[in-house]
DRENDRENSE-875488 format. One line per 4 residues: number of its first residue (from 0); their letters; for each residue x, y, z of N, C-alpha, C. Coordinates in pm, 1 decimal. Atoms other than C-alpha are relative to their C-alpha. Layout:
N
NUM) a) X:Y:Z:X:Y:Z:X:Y:Z  ...
This chain:
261
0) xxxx) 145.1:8.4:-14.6:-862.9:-1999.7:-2131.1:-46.2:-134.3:-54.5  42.0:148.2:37.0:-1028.3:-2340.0:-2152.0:-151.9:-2.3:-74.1  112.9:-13.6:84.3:-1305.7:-2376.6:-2381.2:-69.4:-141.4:7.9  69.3:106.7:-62.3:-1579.8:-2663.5:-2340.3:-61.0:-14.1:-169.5
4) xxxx) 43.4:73.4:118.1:-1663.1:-2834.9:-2727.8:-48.4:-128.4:0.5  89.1:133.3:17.3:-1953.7:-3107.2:-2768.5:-7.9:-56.5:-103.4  17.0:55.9:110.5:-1954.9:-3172.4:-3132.7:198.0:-37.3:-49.9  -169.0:89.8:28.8:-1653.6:-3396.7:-3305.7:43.7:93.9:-75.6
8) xxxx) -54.2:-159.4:163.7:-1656.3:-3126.3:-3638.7:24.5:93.7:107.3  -45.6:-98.7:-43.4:-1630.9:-2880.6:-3401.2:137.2:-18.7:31.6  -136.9:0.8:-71.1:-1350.3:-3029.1:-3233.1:142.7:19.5:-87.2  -106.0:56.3:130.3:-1156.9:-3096.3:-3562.1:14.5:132.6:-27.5
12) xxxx) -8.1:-92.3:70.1:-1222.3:-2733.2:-3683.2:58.1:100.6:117.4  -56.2:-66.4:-95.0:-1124.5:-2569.2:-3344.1:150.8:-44.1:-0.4  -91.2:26.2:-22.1:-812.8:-2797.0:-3321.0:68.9:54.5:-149.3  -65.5:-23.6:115.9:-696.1:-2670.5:-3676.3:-14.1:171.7:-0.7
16) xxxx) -56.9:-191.5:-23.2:-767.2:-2280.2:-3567.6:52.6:49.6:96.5  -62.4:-3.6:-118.2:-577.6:-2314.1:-3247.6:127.1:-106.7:-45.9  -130.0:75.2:0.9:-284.3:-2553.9:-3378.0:118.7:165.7:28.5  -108.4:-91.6:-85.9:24.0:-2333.0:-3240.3:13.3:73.2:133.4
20) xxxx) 36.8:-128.7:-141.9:-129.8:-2145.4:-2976.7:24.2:-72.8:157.5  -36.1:142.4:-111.4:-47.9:-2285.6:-2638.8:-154.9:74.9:127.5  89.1:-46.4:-69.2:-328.2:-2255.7:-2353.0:23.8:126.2:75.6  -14.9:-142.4:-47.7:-397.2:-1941.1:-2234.3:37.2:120.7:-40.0
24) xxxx) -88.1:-97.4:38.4:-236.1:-1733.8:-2483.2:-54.3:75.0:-103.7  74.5:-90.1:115.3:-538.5:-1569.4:-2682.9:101.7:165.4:8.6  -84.0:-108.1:-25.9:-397.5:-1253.8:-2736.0:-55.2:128.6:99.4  44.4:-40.9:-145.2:-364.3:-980.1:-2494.0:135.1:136.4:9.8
28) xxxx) -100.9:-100.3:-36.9:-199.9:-633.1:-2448.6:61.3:8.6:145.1  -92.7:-10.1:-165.4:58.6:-669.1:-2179.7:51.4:115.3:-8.4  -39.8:-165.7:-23.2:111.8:-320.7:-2046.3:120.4:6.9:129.8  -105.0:7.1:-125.0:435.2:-303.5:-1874.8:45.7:127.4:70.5
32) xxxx) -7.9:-137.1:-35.4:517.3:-25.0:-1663.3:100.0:-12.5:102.6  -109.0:-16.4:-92.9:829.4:93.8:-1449.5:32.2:140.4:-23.0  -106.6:-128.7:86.4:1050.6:418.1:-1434.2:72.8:-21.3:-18.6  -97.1:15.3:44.4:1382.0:409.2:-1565.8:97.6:-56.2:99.0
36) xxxx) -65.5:64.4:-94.4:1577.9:134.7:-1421.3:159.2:-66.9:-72.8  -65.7:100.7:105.1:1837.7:59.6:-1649.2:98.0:-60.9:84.2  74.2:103.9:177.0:1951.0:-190.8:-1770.7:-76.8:-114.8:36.5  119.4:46.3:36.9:1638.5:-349.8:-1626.8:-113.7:24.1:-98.5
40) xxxx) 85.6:-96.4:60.7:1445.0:-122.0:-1783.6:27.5:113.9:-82.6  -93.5:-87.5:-17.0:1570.9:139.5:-1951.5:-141.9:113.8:-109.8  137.6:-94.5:91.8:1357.6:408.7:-2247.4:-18.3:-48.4:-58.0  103.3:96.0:67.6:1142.3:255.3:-2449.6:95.8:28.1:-174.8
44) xxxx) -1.4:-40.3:143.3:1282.7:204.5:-2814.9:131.7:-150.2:1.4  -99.9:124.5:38.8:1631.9:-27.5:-2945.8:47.6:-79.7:127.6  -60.4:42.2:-104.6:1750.6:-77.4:-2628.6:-50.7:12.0:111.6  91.6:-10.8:-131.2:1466.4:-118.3:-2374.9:38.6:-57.3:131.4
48) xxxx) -65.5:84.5:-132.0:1628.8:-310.2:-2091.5:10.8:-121.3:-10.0  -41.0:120.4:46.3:1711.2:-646.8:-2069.1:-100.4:-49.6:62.6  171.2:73.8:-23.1:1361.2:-762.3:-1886.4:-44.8:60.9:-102.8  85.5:-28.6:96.7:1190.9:-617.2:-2152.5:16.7:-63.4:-110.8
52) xxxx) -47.2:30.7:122.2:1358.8:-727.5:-2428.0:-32.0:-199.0:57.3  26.2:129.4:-60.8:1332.4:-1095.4:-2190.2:-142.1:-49.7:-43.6  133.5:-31.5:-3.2:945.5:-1003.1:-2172.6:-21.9:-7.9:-188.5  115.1:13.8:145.3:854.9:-958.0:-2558.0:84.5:-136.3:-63.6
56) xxxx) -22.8:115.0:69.7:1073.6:-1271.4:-2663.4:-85.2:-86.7:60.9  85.9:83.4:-40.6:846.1:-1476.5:-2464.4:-140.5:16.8:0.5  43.6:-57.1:-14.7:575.1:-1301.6:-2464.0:-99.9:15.2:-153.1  75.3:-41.3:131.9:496.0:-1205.8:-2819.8:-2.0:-68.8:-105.9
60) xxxx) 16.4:105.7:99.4:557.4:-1545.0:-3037.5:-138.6:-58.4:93.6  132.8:76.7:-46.1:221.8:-1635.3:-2805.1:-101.3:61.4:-29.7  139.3:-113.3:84.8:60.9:-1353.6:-2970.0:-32.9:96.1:91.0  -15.4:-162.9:-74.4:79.6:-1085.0:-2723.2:33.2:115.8:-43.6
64) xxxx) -70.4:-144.3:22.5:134.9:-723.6:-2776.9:5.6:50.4:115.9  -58.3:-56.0:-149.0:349.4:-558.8:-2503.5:23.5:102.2:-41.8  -43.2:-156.3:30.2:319.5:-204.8:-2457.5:100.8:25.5:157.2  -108.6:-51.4:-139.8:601.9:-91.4:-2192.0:39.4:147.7:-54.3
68) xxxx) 4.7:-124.8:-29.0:583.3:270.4:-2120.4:73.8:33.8:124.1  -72.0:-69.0:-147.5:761.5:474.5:-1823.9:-63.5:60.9:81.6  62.4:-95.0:-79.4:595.7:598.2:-1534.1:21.7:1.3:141.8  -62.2:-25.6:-121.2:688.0:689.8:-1209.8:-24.4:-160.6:123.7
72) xxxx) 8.0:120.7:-94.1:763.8:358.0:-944.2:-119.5:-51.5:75.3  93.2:5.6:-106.5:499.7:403.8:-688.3:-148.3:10.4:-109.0  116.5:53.0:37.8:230.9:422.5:-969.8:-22.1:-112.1:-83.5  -22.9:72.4:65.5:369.6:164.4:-1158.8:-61.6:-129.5:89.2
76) xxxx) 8.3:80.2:-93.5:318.2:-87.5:-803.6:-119.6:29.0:19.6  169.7:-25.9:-30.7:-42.0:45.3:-766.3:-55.6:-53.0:-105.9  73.5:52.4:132.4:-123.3:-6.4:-1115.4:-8.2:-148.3:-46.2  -5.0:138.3:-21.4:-3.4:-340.8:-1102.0:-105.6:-95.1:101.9
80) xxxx) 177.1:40.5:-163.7:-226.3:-441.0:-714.0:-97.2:44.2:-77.7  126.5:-41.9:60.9:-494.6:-236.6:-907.3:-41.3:-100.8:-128.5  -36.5:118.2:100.4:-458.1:-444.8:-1220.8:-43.0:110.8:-134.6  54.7:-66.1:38.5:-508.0:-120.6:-1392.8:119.3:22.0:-141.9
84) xxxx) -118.2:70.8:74.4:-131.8:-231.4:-1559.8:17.4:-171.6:-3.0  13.0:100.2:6.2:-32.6:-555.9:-1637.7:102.8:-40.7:80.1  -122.4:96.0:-78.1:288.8:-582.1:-1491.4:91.2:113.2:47.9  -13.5:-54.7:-15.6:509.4:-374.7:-1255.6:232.8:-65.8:-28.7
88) xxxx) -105.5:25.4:-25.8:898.2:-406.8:-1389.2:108.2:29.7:110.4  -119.0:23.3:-77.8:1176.6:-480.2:-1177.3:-47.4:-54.9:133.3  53.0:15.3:-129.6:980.5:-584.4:-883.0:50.9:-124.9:57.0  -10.3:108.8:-136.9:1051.3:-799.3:-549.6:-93.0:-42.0:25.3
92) xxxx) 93.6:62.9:-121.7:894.5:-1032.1:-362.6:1.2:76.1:145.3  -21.9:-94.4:-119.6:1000.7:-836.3:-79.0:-76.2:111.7:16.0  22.7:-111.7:-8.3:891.6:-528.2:-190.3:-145.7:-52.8:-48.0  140.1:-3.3:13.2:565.8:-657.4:-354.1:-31.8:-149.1:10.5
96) xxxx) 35.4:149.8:-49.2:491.1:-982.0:-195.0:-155.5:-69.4:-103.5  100.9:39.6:70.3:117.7:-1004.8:-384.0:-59.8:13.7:-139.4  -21.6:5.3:136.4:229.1:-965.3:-740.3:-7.5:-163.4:-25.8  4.6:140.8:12.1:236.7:-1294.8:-959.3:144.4:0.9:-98.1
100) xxxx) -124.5:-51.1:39.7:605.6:-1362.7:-1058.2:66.8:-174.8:-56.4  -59.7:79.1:85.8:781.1:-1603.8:-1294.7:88.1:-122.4:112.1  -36.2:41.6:-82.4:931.3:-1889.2:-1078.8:171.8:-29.6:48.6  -126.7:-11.2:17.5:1284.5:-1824.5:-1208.3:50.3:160.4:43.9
104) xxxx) -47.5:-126.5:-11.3:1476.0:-1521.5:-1082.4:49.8:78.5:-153.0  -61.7:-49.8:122.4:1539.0:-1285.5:-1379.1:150.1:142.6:11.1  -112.1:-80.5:-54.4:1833.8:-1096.2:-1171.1:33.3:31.9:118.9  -45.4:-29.7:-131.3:1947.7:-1014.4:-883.0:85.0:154.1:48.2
108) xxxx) -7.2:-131.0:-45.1:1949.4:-681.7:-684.0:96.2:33.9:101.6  -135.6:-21.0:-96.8:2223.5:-507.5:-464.4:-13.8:95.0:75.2  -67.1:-146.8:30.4:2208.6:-181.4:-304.1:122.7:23.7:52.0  -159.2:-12.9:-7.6:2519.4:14.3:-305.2:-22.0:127.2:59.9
112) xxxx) -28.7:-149.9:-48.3:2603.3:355.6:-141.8:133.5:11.6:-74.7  -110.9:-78.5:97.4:2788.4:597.0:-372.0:2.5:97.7:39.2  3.6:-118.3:-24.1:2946.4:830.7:-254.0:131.2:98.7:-59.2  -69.4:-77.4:71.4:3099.1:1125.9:-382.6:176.7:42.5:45.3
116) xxxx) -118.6:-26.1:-65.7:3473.2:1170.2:-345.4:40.5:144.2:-7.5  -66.0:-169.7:-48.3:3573.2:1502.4:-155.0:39.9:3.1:107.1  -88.4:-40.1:-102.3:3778.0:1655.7:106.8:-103.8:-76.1:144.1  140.5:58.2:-105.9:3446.4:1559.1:353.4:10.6:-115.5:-8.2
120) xxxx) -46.7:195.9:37.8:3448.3:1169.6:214.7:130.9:-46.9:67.4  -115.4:74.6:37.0:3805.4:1099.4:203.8:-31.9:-134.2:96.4  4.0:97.1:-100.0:3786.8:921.4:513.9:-114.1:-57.6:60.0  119.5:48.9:-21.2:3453.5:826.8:552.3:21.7:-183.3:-13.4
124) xxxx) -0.5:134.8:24.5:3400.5:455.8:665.9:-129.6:-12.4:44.4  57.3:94.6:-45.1:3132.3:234.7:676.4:-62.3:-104.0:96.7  13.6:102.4:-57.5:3069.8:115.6:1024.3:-154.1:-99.0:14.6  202.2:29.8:-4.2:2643.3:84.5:1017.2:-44.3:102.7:-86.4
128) xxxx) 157.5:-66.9:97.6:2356.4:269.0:876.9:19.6:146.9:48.0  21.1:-144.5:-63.8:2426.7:548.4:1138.0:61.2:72.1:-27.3  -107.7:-68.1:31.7:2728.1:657.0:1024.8:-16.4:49.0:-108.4  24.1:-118.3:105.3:2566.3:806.2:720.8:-75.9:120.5:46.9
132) xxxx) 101.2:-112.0:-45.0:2372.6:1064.3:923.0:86.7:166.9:-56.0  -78.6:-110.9:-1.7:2646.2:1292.7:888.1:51.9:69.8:-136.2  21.4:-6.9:163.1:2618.8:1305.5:509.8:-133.9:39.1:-35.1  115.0:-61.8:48.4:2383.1:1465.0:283.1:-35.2:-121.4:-72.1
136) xxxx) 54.3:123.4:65.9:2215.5:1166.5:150.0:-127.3:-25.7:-74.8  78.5:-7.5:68.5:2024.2:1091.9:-106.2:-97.9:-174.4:-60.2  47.6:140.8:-4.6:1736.9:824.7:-203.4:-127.8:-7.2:-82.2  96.3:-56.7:61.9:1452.0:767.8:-404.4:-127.9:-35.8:86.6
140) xxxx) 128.5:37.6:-76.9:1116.0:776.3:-242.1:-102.1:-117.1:-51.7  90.0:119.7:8.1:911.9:457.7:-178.6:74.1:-128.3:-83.2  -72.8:90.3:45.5:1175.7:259.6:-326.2:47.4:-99.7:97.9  -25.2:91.2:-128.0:1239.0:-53.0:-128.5:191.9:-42.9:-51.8
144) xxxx) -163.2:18.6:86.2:1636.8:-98.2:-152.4:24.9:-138.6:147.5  -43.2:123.8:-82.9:1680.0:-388.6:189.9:-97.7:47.3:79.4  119.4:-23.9:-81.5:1458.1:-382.8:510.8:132.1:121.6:68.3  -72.6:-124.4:-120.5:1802.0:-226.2:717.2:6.3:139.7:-56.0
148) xxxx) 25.2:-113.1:71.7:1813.3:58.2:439.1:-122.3:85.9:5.9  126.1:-80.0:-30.7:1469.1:152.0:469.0:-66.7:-5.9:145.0  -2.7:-69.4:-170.9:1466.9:148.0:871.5:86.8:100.1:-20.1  -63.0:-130.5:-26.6:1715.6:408.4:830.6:-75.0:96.6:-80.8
152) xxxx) 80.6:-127.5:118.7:1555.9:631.2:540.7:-91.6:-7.9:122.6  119.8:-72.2:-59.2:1215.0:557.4:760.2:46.8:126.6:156.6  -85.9:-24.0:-112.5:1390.5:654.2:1082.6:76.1:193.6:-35.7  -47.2:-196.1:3.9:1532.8:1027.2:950.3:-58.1:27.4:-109.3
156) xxxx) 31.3:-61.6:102.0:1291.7:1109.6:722.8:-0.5:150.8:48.1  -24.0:-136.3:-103.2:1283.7:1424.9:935.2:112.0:126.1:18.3  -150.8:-53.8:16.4:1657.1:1502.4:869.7:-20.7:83.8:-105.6  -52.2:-94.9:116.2:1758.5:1809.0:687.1:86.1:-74.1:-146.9
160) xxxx) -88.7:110.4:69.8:2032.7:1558.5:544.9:-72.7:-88.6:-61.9  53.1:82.9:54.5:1796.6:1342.7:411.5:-78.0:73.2:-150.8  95.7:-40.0:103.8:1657.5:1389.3:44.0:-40.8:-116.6:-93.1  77.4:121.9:29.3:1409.0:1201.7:-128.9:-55.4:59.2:-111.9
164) xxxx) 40.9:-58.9:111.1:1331.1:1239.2:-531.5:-96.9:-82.0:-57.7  60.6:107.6:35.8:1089.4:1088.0:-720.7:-2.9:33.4:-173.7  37.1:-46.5:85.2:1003.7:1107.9:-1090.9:20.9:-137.0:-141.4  -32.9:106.0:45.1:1100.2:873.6:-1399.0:137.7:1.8:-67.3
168) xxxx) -109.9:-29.1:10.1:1454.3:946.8:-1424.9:90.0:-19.0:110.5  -14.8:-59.7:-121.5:1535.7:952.1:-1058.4:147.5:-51.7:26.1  -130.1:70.8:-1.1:1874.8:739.6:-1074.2:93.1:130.5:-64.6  -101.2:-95.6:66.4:2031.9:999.1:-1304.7:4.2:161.8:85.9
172) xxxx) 22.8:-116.3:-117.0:1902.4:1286.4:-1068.4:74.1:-11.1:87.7  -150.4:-25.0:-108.8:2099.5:1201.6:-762.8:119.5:-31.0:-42.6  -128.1:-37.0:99.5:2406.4:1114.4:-994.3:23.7:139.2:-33.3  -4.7:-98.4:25.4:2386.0:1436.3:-1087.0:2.9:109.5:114.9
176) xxxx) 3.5:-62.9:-138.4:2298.4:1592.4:-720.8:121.9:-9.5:32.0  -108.7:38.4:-9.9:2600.8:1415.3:-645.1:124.0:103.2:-76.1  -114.9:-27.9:49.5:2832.3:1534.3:-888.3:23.8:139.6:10.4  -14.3:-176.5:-20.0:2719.6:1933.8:-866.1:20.2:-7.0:164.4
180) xxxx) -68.7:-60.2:-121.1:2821.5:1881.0:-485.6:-124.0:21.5:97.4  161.4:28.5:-60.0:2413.9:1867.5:-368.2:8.0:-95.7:101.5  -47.3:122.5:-91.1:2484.3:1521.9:-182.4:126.0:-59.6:-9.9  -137.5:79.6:-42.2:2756.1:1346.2:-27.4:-53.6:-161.3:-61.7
184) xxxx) 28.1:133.8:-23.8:2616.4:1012.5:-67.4:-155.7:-27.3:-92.3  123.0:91.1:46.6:2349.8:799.0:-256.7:-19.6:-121.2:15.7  31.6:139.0:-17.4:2179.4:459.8:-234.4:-42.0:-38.2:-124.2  38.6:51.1:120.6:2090.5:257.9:-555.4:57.6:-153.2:-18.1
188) xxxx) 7.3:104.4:49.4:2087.1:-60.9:-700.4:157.4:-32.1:-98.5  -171.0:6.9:50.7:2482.6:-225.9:-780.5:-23.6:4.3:-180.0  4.2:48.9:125.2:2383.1:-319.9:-1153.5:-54.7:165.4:-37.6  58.2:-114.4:48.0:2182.5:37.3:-1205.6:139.0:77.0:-61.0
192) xxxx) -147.6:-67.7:-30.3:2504.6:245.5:-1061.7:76.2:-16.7:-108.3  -107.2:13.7:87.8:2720.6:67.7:-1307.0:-49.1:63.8:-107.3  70.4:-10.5:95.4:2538.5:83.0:-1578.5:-22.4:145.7:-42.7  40.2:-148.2:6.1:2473.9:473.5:-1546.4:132.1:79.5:-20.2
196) xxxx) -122.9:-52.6:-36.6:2817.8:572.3:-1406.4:126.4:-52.1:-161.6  -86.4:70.0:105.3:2983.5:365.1:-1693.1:-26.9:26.1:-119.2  38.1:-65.8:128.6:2804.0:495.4:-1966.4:17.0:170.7:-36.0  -3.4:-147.3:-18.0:2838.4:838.4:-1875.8:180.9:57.5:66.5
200) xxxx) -166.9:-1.9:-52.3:3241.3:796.7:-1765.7:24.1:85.9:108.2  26.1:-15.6:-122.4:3152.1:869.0:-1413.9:68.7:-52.9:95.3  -21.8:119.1:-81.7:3291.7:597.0:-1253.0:108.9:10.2:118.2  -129.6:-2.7:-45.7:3628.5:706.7:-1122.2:-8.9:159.2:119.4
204) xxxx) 49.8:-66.7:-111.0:3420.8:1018.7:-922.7:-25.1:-109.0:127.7  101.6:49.8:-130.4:3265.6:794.1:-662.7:83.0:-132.6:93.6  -46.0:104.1:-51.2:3375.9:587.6:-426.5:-136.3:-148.0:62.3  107.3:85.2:-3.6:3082.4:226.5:-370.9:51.3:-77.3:131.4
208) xxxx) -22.0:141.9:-85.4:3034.7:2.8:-45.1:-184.2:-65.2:-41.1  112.1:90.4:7.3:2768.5:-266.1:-40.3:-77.9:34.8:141.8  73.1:-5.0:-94.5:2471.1:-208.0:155.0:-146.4:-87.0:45.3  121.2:128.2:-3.0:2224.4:-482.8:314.5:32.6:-122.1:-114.2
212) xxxx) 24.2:114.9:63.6:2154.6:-820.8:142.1:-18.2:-30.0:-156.0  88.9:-42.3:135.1:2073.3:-909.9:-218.4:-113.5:-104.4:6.9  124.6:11.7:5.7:1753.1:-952.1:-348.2:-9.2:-31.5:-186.4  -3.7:48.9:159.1:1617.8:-1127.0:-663.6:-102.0:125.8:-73.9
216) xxxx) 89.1:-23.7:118.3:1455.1:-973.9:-947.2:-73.9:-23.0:-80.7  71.1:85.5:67.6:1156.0:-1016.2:-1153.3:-103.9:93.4:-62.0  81.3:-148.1:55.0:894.1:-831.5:-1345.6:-189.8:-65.3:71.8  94.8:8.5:-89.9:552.1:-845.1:-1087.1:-110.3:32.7:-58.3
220) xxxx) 123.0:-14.4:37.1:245.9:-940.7:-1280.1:-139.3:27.1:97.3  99.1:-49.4:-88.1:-124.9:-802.1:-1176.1:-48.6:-134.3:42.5  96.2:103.4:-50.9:-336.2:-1051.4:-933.0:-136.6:29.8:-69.0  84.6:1.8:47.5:-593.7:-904.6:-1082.4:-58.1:-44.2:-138.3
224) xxxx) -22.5:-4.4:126.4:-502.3:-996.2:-1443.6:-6.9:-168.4:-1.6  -36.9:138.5:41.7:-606.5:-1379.4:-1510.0:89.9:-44.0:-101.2  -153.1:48.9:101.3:-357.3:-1415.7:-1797.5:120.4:1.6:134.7  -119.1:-33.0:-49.1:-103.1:-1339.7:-1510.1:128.1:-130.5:-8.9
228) xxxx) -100.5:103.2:7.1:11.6:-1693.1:-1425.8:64.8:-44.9:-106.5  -68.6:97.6:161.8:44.1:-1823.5:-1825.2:98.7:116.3:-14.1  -102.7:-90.0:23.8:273.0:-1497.2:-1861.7:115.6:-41.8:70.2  -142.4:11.1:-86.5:470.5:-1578.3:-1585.4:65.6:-153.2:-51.3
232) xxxx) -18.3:124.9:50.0:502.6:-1961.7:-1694.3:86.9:15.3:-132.9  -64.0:-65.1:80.0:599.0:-1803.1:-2070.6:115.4:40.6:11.0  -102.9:-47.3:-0.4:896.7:-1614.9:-1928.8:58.6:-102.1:89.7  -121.5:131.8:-88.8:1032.0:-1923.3:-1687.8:27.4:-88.0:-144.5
236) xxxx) -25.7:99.4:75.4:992.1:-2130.2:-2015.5:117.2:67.2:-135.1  -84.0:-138.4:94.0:1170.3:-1829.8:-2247.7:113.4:-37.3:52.4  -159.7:9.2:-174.3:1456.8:-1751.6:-1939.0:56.6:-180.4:-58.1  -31.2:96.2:-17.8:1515.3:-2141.9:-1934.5:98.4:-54.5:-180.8
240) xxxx) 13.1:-12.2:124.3:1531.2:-2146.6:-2349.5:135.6:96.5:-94.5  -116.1:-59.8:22.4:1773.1:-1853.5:-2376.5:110.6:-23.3:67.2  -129.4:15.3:-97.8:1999.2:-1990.9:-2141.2:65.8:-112.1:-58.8  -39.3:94.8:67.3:2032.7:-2322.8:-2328.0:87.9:89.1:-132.5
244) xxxx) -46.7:-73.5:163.7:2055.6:-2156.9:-2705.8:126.6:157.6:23.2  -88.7:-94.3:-31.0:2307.1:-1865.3:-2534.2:-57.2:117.0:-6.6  37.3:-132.8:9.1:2093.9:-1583.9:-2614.7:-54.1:117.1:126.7  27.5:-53.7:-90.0:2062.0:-1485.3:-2285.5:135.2:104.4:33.5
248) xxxx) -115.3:-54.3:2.4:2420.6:-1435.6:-2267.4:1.8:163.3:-100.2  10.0:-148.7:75.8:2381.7:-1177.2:-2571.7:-52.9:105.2:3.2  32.5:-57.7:-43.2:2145.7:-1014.9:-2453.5:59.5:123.0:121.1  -73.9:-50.1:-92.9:2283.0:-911.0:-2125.8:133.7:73.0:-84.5
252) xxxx) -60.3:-65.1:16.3:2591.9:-807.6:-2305.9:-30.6:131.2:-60.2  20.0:-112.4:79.6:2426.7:-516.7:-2507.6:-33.3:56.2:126.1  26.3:-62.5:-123.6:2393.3:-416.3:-2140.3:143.6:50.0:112.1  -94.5:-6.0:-27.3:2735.6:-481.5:-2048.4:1.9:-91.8:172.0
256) xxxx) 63.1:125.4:-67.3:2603.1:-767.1:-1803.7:38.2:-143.8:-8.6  63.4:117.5:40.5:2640.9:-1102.1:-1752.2:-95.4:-87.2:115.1  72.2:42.7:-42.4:2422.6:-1350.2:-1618.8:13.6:-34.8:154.4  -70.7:45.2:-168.9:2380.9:-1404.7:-1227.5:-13.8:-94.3:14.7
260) x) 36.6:131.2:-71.9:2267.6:-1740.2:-1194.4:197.7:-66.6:88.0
C-alpha cells in the first residue's frame, strides 16, 4: 500500500516506523484453504505440507498471519474467485486460470492410475482412456487431473462403473475403496499416491501407469484480494532464497520429496 507524505518530519518519522517492512506488507491474515493433498497440503499442525510450510516462511517474516484450514476442493476454488479466502492451495493455471499465482512453479503435478492388483487386473493394459470403462473406477469430483482425464470422467459420468467422492480426505477414501475390493482402479496425483501409499506400506498392492501430461503447481491467490500480487512476489522471492541456502531441499525431504525443477 503506497502512502502519500507532505511534511519532511513526517517523512523521517514514517521512514523510522516502517524501516523493515517491504511495500505492501502491512499485515494481513492470509487464509489458506485446500482439502488434504499431501504432501502439498497435508493436516494442519507439525507437518502441514510442503506449500504451506513454503507459504508461512515467506509469508510471515512480512508480518502476516496465515491461517490454513481444510475444507473441501470445490469450496476452497470458490472461496478463492469469491475472495471470501485468500488463497486456494495446490491450484493450476489450468484448472483455475483467474487466480493470481507466484511466477515460479512450486511443483509439478502428474496424474497416475492405480490400480488394484487382482485376478481381474492382472492383465489389464493401458491402451487409451477407453480401456478403463471396464473397471470400477474411481475419482474425485470436480477435481481437474489433465483435459484427456476429465473428457473421460465427463463422458461416463452416467456409468455404473464410475464413482465420484468428495469430502476432505478424499485421496485416502479411494485408497481404501480400492483396497476393500470397492474399485478396480483410481486416478490421483503421482506425488499424492506416493506419499499416501508409502506411508501407509501400501505400495506393493497396486500396480501405477501415467496418465495425460504434467502440470505445474502453485498455491492460487484471490483476484479479489489486493495484497494478492505482493504475496505472490513474497513466495517467488522465498522459493528463489530456499533454493540458494538449501532449505528447500530440507524441506521437501520431511516429505520424502525432492525438488522438481
Amino acid at each position: 500500500m503506497r502512502r502519500v507524505v507532505r511534511f519532511g518530519a513526517a517523512v523521517a518519522l514514517l521512514a523510522l516506523s516502517m524501516a523493515g517492512m517491504t511495500a505492501g506488507s502491512m499485515a494481513a491474515e492470509v487464509k489458506l484453504r485446500a482439502d488434504n493433498w499431501c504432501p502439498y497440503n497435508c493436516e494442519p499442525g507439525n507437518r502441514p505440507g510442503y506449500l504451506i510450510e513454503i507459504a508461512k516462511a515467506a509469508l510471515e517474516p512480512a508480518g502476516h498471519k496465515v491461517d490454513y484450514q481444510l475444507m473441501p476442493w470445490t469450496d476452497a476454488l470458490a472461496g478463492a474467485a469469491a475472495g471470501t479466502v485468500t488463497a486456494a492451495v495446490g491450484a493450476t493455471r489450468e484448472e483455475a486460470p483467474d487466480l493470481v499465482y507466484a511466477i515460479t512453479p512450486l511443483g509439478v503435478s502428474r496424474p497416475t492410475l492405480v490400480i488394484r492388483k487382482s485376478k481381474e487386473t492382472k492383465d489389464f493394459k493401458v491402451a487409451n482412456l477407453d480401456s478403463l470403462k471396464g473397471l470400477r473406477f474411481g475419482s474425485i469430483k470436480d477435481y481437474f487431473y489433465s483435459k484427456e482425464v476429465n473428457a473421460f470422467i465427463d463422458a461416463n459420468k452416467g456409468s455404473a462403473n464410475l464413482v465420484q467422492v468428495t469430502g476432505d480426505n478424499v485421496t485416502e477414501d479411494l485408497v481404501n475403496m480400492l483396497i476393500d475390493g470397492k474399485l478396480d482402479a483410481i486416478v490421483e496425483d503421482s506425488n499424492v499416491v506416493d506419499y499416501l501409499l508409502e506411508s501407509k506400506g501400501y505400495r506393493n498392492l497396486f500396480n501405477y501407469h501415467a496418465l495425460g501430461e504434467k502440470a505445474t503447481v502453485s498455491i492460487g491467490f484471490s483476484p479479489k484480494d489486493p495484497n494478492s500480487a505482493t504475496y505472490a512476489k513474497l513466495i517467488d522471492a522465498k522459493l528463489a532464497e530456499l533454493r540458494r541456502n538449501g532449505q528447500l531441499s530440507t524441506i521437501l525431504a520431511r516429505y520424502g520429496m525432492k525438488d522438481w525443477q
